[in-house]
C-alpha positions, 0 to 999 in steps of 0.5 A: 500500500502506498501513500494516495496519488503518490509513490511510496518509493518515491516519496522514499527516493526524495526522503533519502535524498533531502538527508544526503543532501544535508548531511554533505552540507554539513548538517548531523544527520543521525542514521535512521530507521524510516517508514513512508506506507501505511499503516506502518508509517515511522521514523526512528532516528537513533541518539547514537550511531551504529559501532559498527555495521556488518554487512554479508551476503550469500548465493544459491548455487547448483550444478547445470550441464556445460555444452561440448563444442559442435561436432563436425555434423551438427552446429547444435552443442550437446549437454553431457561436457561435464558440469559447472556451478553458476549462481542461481541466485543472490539474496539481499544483504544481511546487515547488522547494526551494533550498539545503537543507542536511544537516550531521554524520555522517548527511549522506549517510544522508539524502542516499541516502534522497531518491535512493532515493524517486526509483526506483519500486521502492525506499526505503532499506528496499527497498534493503536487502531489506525491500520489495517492488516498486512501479511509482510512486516513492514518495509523499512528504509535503513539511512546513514549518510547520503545515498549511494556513498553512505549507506541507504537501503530497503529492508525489513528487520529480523531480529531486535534486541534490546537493552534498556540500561538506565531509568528515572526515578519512576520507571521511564527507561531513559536510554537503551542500547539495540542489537538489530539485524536486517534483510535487505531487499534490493533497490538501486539505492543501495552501496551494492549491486545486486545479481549483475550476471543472472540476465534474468534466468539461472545459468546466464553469464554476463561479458563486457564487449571488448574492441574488435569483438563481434557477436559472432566472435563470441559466440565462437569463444563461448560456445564453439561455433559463430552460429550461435550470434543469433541466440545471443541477438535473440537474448539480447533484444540486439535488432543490428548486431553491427551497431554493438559497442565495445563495453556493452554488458551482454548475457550469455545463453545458458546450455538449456536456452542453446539446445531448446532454441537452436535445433534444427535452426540453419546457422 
């Protein structure tokens, strides 16, 4: 769900763009937590940085067919030339906030909020009766300096833990410390790429065109024969292999798109 008439990414986008823009002018801008979809609509920024911020990630693998060059009799590569290992897919980052620290009146305000994105039906409006219900927790937005450059990225929390370590005299919690983890989900604000070799489907591979290279000489480095451009065209959406330019990132066929697409088609 999105704000009425407007993009909730792009109210985000602006969001994220106003804190880059004043923290490099100079202004302190505290790294954040926020929220811009109902019901979960928040913001929580923290009295005290991250100590540290610790960022992994990791790629589902599996083994796929490597096709053997032509034969002298068929221009279609066969599958049975031994096995590589491509990446299927790539997860978003995990990432984990050390020691943020919340500190005066509205410490355990802030603290219920990071809770209540955790419940897939609830923010603290939710909680009080303003929302409706959802399947997903809430999507956050996780900011520390500009974008791009500093850290910006969507993502929802997976664990929270929190510390509450000073009180008033009637029981206020007046300062707190919090372990978070976060999954991120990717977007183009983040500091890093996401799948950059999949083109769309598993096995795929990415290559950069180098200088003098043509369709036709890559497919006779990558599969054997240059009868195979067309596929490569055909993957590509290349409408005039002659106008393709050196640096392009182009995606290569896997051995299943090879052998489904290309029997019995005349080279």
């Amino acid at each position: 769900m999105t704000i009425p008439g407007i993009g909730g990414s792009a109210v985000d986008a602006a969001i994220g763009v106003g804190i880059g823009v004043a923290a490099v002018m100079g202004a302190r801008v505290p790294a954040s937590l926020r929220c811009v979809t109902p019901p979960s609509i928040g913001f929580v920024p923290f009295d005290f940085n991250p100590e540290k911020v610790t960022m992994t990630r990791g790629s589902n693998v599996g083994n796929m067919s490597k096709p053997n060059p032509p034969s002298a009799t068929s221009l279609t590569p066969s599958t049975n030339g031994g096995a590589h290992v491509p990446t299927k897919a790539l997860s978003g980052s995990k990432i984990k906030l050390s020691k943020l620290t919340f500190t005066g009146p509205l410490t355990k305000f802030f603290c219920d909020q990071l809770m209540a994105w955790m419940i897939p039906n609830a923010s603290f409006g939710a909680m009080i009766g303003l929302g409706g219900f959802a399947s997903q927790p809430a999507k956050l937005t996780f900011q520390w300096g500009p974008p791009m450059v500093g850290f910006m990225y969507d993502c929802k929390i997976t664990s929270c833990s929190v510390s509450y370590i000073r009180f008033s005299a009637i029981g206020i919690p007046l300062r707190a410390e919090v372990e978070l983890d976060l999954l991120e989900i990717p977007s183009p604000w983040g500091s890093l790429p996401t799948n950059p070799t999949s083109g769309g489907l598993p096995g795929r591979r990415a290559h950069v065109v180098g200088h003098g290279e043509s369709l036709q000489s890559i497919a006779t480095e990558k599969y054997g024969t240059p009868a195979l451009w067309r596929r490569i065209a055909e993957v590509n959406k290349i409408q005039d292999p002659a106008r393709l330019r050196p640096g392009t990132t182009i995606y290569l066929p896997n051995p299943d798109e090879l052998t489904a697409s290309t029997a019995g088609r005349p080279a």
